[in-house]
C-alpha positions in Angstrom: 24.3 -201.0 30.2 23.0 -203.2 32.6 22.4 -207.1 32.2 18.9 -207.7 30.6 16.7 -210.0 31.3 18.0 -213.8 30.9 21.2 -212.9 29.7 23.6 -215.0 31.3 26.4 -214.2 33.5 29.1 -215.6 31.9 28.1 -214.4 28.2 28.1 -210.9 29.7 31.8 -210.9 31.2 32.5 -212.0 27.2 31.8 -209.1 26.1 33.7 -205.5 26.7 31.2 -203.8 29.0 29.9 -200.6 28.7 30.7 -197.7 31.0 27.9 -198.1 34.0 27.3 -196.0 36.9 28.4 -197.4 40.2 25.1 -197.9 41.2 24.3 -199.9 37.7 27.4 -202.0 38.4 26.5 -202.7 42.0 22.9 -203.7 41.1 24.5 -205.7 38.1 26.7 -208.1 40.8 23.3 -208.3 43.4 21.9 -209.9 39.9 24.6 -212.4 39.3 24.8 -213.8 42.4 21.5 -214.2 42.6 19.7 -211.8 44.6 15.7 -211.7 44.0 15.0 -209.4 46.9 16.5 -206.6 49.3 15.5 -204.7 52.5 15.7 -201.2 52.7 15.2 -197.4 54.8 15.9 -195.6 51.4 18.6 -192.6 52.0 20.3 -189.8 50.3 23.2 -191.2 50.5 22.4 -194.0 48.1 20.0 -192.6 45.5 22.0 -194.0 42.7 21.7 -197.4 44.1 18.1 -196.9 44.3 17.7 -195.5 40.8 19.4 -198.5 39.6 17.2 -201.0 41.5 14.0 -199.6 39.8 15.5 -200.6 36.4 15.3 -203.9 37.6 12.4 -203.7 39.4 11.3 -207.2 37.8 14.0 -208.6 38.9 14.7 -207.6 42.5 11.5 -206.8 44.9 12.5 -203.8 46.6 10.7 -203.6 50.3 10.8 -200.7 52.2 10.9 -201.4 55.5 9.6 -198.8 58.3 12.8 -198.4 60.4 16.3 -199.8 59.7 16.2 -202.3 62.5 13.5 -203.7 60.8 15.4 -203.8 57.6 17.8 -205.8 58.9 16.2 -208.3 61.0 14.0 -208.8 57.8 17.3 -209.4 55.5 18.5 -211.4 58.7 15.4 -213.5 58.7 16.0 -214.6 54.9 18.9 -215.6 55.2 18.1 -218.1 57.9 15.0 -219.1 56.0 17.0 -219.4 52.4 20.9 -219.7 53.0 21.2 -217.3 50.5 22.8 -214.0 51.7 19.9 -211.0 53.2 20.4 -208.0 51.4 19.8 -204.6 53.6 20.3 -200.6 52.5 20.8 -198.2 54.6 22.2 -194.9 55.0 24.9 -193.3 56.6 25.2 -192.2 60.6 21.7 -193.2 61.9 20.7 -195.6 59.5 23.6 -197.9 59.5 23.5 -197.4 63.8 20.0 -198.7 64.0 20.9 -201.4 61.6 23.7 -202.4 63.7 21.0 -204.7 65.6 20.6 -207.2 62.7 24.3 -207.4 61.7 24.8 -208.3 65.5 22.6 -211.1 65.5 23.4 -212.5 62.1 27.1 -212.9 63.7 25.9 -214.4 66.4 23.3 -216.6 64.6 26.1 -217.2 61.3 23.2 -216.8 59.0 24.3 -214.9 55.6 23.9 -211.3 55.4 25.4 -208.1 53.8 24.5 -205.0 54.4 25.3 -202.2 52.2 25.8 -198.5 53.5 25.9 -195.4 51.9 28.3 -193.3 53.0 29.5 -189.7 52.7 31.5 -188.4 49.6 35.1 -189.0 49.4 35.9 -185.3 49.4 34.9 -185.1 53.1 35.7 -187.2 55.0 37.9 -187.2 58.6 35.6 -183.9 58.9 33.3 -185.3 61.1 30.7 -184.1 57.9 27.1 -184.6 58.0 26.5 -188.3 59.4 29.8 -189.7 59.3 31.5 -192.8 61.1 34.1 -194.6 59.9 31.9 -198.4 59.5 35.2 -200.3 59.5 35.8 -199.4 63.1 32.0 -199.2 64.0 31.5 -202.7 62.6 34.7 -204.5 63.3 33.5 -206.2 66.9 30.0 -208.1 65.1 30.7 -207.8 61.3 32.4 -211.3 59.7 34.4 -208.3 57.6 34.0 -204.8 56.9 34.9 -202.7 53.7 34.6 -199.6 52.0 34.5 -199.4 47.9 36.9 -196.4 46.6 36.0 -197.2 43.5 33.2 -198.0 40.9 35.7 -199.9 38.9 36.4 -202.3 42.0 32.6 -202.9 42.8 32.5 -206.4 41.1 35.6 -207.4 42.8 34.1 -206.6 46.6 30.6 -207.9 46.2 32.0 -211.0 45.3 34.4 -211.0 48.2 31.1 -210.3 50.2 29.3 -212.9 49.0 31.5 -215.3 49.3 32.7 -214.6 53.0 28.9 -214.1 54.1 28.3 -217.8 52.5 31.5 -220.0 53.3 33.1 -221.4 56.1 30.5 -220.2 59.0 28.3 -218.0 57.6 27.6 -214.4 59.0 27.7 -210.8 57.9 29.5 -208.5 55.8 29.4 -204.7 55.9 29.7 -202.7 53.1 30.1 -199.0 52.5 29.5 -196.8 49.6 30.5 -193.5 49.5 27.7 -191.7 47.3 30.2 -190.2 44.8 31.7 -193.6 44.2 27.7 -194.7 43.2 27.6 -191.8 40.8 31.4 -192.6 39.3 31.1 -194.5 35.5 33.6 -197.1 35.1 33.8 -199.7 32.5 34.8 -203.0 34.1 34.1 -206.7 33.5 31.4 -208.5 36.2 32.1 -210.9 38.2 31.0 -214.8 37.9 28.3 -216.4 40.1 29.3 -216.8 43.8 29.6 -220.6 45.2 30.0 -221.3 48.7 33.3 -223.5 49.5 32.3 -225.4 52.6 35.0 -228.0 54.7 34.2 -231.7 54.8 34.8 -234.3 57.4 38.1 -236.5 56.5 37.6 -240.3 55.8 40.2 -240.6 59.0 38.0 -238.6 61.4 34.5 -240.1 60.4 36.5 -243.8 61.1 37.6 -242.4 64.7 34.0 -240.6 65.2 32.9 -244.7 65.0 35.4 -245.1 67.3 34.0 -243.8 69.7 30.6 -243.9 69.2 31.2 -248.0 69.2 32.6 -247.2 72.9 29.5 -245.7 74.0 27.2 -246.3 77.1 25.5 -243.2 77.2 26.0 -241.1 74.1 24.1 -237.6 73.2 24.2 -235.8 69.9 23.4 -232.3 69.8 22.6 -230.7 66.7 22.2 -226.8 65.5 23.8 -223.6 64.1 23.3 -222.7 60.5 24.1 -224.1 57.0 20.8 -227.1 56.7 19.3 -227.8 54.1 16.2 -230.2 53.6 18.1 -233.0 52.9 21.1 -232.2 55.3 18.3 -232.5 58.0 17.1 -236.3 56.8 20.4 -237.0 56.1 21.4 -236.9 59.9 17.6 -237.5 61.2 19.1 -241.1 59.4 22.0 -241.0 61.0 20.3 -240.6 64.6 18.1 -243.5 63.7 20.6 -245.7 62.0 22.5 -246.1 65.1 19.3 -245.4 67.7 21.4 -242.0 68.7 19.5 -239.7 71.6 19.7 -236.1 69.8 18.9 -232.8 71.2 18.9 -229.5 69.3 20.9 -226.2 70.4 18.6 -222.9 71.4 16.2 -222.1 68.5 17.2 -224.7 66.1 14.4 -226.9 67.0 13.8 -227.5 62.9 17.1 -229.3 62.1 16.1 -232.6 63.8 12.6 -234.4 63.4 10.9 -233.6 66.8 8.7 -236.9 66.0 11.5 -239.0 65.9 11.8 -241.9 68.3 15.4 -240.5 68.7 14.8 -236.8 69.7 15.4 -235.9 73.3 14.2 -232.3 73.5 15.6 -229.0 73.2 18.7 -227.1 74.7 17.0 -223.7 75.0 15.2 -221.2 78.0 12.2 -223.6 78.2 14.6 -226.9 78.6 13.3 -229.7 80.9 15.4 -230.4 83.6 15.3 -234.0 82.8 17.2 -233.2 79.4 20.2 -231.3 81.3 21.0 -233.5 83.6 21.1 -236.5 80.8 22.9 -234.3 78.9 25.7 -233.8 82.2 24.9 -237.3 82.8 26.6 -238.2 79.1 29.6 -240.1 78.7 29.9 -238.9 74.8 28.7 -235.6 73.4 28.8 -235.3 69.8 27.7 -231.7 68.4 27.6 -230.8 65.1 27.1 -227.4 63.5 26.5 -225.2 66.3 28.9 -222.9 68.3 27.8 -224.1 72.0 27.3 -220.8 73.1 25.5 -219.9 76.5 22.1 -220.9 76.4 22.6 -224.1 74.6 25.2 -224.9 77.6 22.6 -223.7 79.8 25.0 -221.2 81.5 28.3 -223.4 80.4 27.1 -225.8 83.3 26.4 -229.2 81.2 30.2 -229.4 80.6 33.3 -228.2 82.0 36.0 -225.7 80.5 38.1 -225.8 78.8 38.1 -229.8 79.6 34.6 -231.7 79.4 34.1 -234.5 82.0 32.0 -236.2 78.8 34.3 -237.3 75.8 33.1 -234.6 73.3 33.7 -234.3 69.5 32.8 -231.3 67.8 31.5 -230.8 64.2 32.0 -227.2 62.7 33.0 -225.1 60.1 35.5 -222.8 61.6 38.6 -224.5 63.1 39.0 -221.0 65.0 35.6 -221.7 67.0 36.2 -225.3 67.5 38.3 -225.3 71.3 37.6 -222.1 71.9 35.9 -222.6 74.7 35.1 -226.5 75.2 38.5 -228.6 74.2 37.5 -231.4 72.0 38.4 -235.2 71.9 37.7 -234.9 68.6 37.7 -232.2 65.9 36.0 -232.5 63.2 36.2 -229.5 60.9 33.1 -229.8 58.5 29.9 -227.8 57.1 27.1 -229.0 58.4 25.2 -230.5 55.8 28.7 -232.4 54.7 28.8 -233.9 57.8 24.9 -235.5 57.9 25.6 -236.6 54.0 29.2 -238.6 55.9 27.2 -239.7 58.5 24.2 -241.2 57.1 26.7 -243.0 54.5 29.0 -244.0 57.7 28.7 -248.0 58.6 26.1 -247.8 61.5 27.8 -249.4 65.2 25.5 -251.6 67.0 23.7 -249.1 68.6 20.2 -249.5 68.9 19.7 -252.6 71.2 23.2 -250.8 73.2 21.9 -247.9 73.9 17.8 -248.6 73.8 17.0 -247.6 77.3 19.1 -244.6 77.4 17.4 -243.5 73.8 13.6 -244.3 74.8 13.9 -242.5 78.7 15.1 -239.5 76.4 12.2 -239.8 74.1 9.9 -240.6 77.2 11.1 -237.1 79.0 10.7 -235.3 76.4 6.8 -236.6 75.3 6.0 -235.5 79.3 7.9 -232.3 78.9 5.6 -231.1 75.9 2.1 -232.1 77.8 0.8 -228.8 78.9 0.5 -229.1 82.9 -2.7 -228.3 84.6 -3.8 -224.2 85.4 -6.2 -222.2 86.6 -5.5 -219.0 84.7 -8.1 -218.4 81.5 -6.0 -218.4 78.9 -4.0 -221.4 79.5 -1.3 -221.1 76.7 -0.1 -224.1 77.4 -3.3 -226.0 76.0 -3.7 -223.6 73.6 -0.2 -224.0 71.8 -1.0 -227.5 72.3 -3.9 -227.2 70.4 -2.1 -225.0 67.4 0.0 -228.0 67.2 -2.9 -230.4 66.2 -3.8 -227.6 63.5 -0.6 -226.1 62.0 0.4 -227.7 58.3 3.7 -230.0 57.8 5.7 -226.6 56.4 4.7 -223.5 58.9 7.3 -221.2 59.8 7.3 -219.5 62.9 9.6 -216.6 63.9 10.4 -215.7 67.7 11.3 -212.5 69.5 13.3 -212.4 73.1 11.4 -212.8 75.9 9.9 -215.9 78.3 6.5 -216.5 75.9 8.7 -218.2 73.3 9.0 -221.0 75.7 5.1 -221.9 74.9 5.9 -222.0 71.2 9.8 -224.0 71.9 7.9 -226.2 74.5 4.5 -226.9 72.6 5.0 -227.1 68.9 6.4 -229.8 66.9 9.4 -229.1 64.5 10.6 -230.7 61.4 10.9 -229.7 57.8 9.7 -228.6 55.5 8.5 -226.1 58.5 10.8 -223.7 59.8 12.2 -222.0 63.1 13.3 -218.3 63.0 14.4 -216.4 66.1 17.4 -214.7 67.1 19.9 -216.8 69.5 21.6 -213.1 70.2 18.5 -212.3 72.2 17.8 -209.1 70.3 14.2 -207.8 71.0 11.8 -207.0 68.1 12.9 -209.3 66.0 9.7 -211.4 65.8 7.5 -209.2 63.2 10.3 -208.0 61.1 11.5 -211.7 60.6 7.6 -212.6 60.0 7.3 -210.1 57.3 10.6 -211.1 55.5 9.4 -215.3 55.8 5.4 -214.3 54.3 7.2 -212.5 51.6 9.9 -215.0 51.0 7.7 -218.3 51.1 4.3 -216.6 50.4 2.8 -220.4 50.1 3.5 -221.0 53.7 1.6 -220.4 57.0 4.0 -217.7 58.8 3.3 -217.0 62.7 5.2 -214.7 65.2 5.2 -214.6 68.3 6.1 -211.7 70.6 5.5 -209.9 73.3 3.8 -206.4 73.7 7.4 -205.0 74.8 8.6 -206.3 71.6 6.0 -206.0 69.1 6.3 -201.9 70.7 9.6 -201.6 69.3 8.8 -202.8 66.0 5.0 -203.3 65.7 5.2 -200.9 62.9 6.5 -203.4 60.3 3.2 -205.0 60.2 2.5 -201.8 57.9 5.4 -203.3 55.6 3.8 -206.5 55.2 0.2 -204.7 54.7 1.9 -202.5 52.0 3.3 -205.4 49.9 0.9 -208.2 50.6 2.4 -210.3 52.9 0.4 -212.2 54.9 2.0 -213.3 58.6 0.0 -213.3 62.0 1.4 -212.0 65.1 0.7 -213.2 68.1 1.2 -210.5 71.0 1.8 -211.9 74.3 0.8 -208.9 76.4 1.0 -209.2 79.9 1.9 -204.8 80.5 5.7 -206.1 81.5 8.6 -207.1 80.2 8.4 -210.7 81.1 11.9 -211.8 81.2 13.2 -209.2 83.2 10.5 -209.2 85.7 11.0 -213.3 86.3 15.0 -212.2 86.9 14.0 -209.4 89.3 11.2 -212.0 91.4 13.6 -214.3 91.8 17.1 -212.0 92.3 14.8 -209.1 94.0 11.0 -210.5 95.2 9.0 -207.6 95.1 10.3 -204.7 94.4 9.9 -204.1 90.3 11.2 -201.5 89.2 11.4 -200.4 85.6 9.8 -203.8 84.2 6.1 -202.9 83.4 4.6 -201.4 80.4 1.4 -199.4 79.5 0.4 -200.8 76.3 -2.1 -199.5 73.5 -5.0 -201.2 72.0 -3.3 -203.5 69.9 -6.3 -204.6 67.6 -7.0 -200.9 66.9 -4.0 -200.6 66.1 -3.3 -203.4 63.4 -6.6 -202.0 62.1 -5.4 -199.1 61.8 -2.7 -200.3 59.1 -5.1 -202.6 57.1 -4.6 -205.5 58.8 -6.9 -208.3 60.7 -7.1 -207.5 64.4 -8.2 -209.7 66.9 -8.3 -210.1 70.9 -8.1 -213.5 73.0 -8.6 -213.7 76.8 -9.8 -217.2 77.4 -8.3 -220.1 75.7 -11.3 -221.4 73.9 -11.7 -218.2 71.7 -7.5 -219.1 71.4 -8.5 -221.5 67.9 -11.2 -219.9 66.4 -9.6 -216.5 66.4 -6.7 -218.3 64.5 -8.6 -219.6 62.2 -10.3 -216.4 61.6 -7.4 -214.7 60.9 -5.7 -217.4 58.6 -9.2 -217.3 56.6 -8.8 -213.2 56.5 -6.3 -213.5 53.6 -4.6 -210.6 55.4 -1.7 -209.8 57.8 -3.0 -210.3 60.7 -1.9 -209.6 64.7 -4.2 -211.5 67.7 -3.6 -209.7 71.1 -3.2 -212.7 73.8 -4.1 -211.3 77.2 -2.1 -213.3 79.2 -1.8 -213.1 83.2 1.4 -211.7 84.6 1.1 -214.3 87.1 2.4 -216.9 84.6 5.8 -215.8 83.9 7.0 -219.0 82.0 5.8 -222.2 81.0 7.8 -223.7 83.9 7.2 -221.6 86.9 5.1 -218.2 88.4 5.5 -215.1 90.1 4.4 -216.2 93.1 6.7 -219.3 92.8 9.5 -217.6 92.5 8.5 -215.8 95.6 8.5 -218.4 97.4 11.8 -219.8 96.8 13.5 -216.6 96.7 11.9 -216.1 100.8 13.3 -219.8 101.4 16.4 -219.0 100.3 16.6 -215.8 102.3 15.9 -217.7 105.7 19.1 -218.3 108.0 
């Protein structure tokens, strides 16, 4: 029997339980810890699973996703936007390879995920039998762990091992199979209690030290990111910055942790970075980071420091003492969450920084008000006025969700971040990420103004999920940069190899038809006054809705053109 409706967890683990299918049981533990929605391809590998959802139907919103990528960028996508851990089905062979995608990025991102796979029977396998791959070996490289359930009677016992290593420490994913017969197995077996989250927390001794050196000081930088803030994390070291008149820059795509309005904020680490902001950064004498990893793009190519030994002084703030050195060697290691860090630091004694270090705060501030000014252009639809403008328009709690490519620089550059509003895109990289993620936020915060941008190579490779949010009445508008290329990689060829593309442009269709076609509000844009009212039309809509931006190839990014990098890569070329 499973748990009805407001019984509570711990009265039911009182009891002796009844014999329960392992699907019943499964569906049982997604209840307890706290699961209110999952992502799916359905599959017959995990019809039990399924059956067992629909008896709680009122409990768990089931959303049926178009493709399994999808599934698991959407599942990926909640879990940035909740902390709580994205749910995603698939089955066996294909299902779990396409799904591969979000489980990558939700490594690389540390947001909280698990995905559940159906697997073949028992009886079969080392066969090779219809769809089979052994997932601990397939999943090992991008998974946070990887395990298959034998037995029904152990289902409570993994799930909460799942949700416990997708929520503590750094956060990431967690891969779990389920062969089909083990679904259909009864058992009779207590449930486990809720899942909580055991997170590190800064030692009196280091915070004292971390004064230390801040008190020491000419030029210091904080840099903020990764996963695991809440709300009041975010004020909490907003304060912090402010207390002590801190500069503070946020890693790539985690422009939402820190108050862009702040007198304190210097910009972003990210593809659309302002030179001025990397070389302060270089120019640093103290580098504090907190929650994120420092990965590539942050580093802008590992150039703002050296490795393994920074020129700066350089303490660093994370959750996993393994990623901590691992590439940059610290002064200072701080192992923390974090959220526990900002609550330390905003309680921490403030040194006399703001008269100290007034001039280096305000350039930063200065630099980075120029950097978001959209410069001057000839082309007719200017994106950079018209993001400016969506930035005059957009409420306090938006959420916008990004794809790869070189138009998220208008919306990294030109829009203002802090919460309650919301930043979700994929610092993997991965491609069609944007709509998927879109669909999961509108369904998760349907209260909210959700908007993704992506480009048509993207929004091609998962354009489809706009169906998904049509289907269960979610409501987000996608924009579709579409200038017939895929941007990023034409802007690497013009500048490695000028003129000779190859590979890098794209037909595309009719993209208002086509989010017609599904139900939703269609509209086009080609010059950038009809940019605002074609938003506001399709906010007013009260439906999903995509707006095709014809944008000129010509402007490749926010920073530079075609022709530019033309240019410089013939001046470079001259003996």
């Amino acid at each position: 029997m499973s748990l009805q409706k407001g019984q509570p967890a711990q009265a039911a683990r009182a009891e002796v339980a009844p014999a329960r299918t392992g699907g019943q049981i499964l569906v049982d533990q997604l209840l307890i810890h706290g699961v209110d929605m999952a992502f799916c391809v359905p599959g017959e590998s995990y019809l039990a699973l399924l059956d067992a959802l629909y008896g709680v139907r009122d409990r768990i919103k089931l959303i049926n996703a178009r493709h399994e990528a999808g599934a698991a960028n959407m599942a990926e996508a909640y879990g940035k936007l909740t902390g709580k851990p994205g749910i995603a089905m698939v089955t066996r062979g294909p299902g779990a390879c396409h799904a591969a995608i979000g489980v990558h990025t939700a490594r690389q991102d540390s947001t909280p995920m698990i995905l559940l796979v159906g697997q073949i029977g028992r009886g079969t396998r080392d066969r090779e039998a219809f769809q089979e791959i052994d997932y601990r070996r397939m999943f090992a490289p991008i998974a946070k762990s990887v395990a298959e359930i034998d037995s029904a009677e152990r289902i409570p016992e993994y799930l909460a091992r799942a949700f416990h290593e997708a929520t503590s420490g750094r956060p990431g994913p967690v891969v779990l199979s389920l062969p089909e017969d083990m679904l259909t197995d009864t058992a009779t077996v207590a449930d486990a209690r809720p899942c909580v989250a055991v997170q590190p927390a800064a030692a009196p001794a280091d915070m004292a030290k971390l004064r230390d050196m801040l008190a020491r000081a000419e030029r210091p930088l904080m840099i903020v990111g990764g996963s695991g803030w809440s709300d009041e994390a975010c004020a909490e070291i907003v304060a912090f910055a402010e207390k002590n008149g801190l500069p503070t820059a946020c890693s790539f795509r985690r422009q939402d942790v820190f108050d862009n309005v702040s007198p304190c904020f210097a910009g972003d680490l990210s593809t659309s970075t302002a030179p001025t902001l990397v070389a302060r950064a270089k120019a640093a004498d103290l580098l504090l980071v907190v929650g994120t990893r420092l990965g590539e793009m942050t580093t802008q190519g590992y150039e703002i420091m050296e490795v393994p030994a920074p020129r700066q002084r350089f303490v660093h703030v994370y959750p996993d003492p393994d990623e901590i050195g691992r590439v940059f060697q610290p002064d200072l290691a701080i192992v923390s969450s974090a959220a526990n860090f900002a609550a330390a630091a905003a309680a921490m004694q403030p040194v006399d920084g703001k008269k100290k270090w007034s001039v280096w705060r305000e350039a930063a501030h200065k630099e980075y008000l120029a950097s978001i000014e959209p410069p001057a252009t000839s082309f007719p639809l200017d994106m950079g006025r018209a993001f400016a403008e969506l930035r005059k328009r957009l409420p306090a709690d938006f959420i916008v969700t990004l794809d790869a490519g070189n138009f998220t620089g208008w919306a990294q550059r030109f829009l203002t971040y802090r919460r309650p509003c919301r930043q979700l895109g994929p610092t993997s990289g991965a491609m069609a990420y944007s709509v998927p993620a879109a669909t999961a936020a509108a369904l998760a915060r349907p209260d909210r103004l959700v908007i993704g941008c992506v480009g048509d190579g993207g929004f091609l490779m998962s354009g489809q999920e706009i169906g998904t949010a049509v289907q269960h009445g979610a409501r987000p508008i996608i924009l579709v940069f579409n200038n017939h290329m895929y941007g990023t990689i034409r802007m690497h060829q013009e500048r490695d190899y000028p003129e000779r593309v190859s590979g890098s442009d794209l037909a595309t269709p009719d993209f208002v038809a086509y989010a017609r076609a599904f139900g939703a509000h269609g509209e086009r844009v080609e010059r950038t006054e009809e940019f605002a009212p074609a938003f506001e039309r399709a906010v007013q809509s009260g439906k999903a809705a995509v707006i095709e931006l014809v944008t000129d190839p010509e402007q490749i990014s926010t920073r530079t053109t075609i022709a530019a990098l033309r240019a410089a890569a013939k001046k470079r070329a001259k003996p």
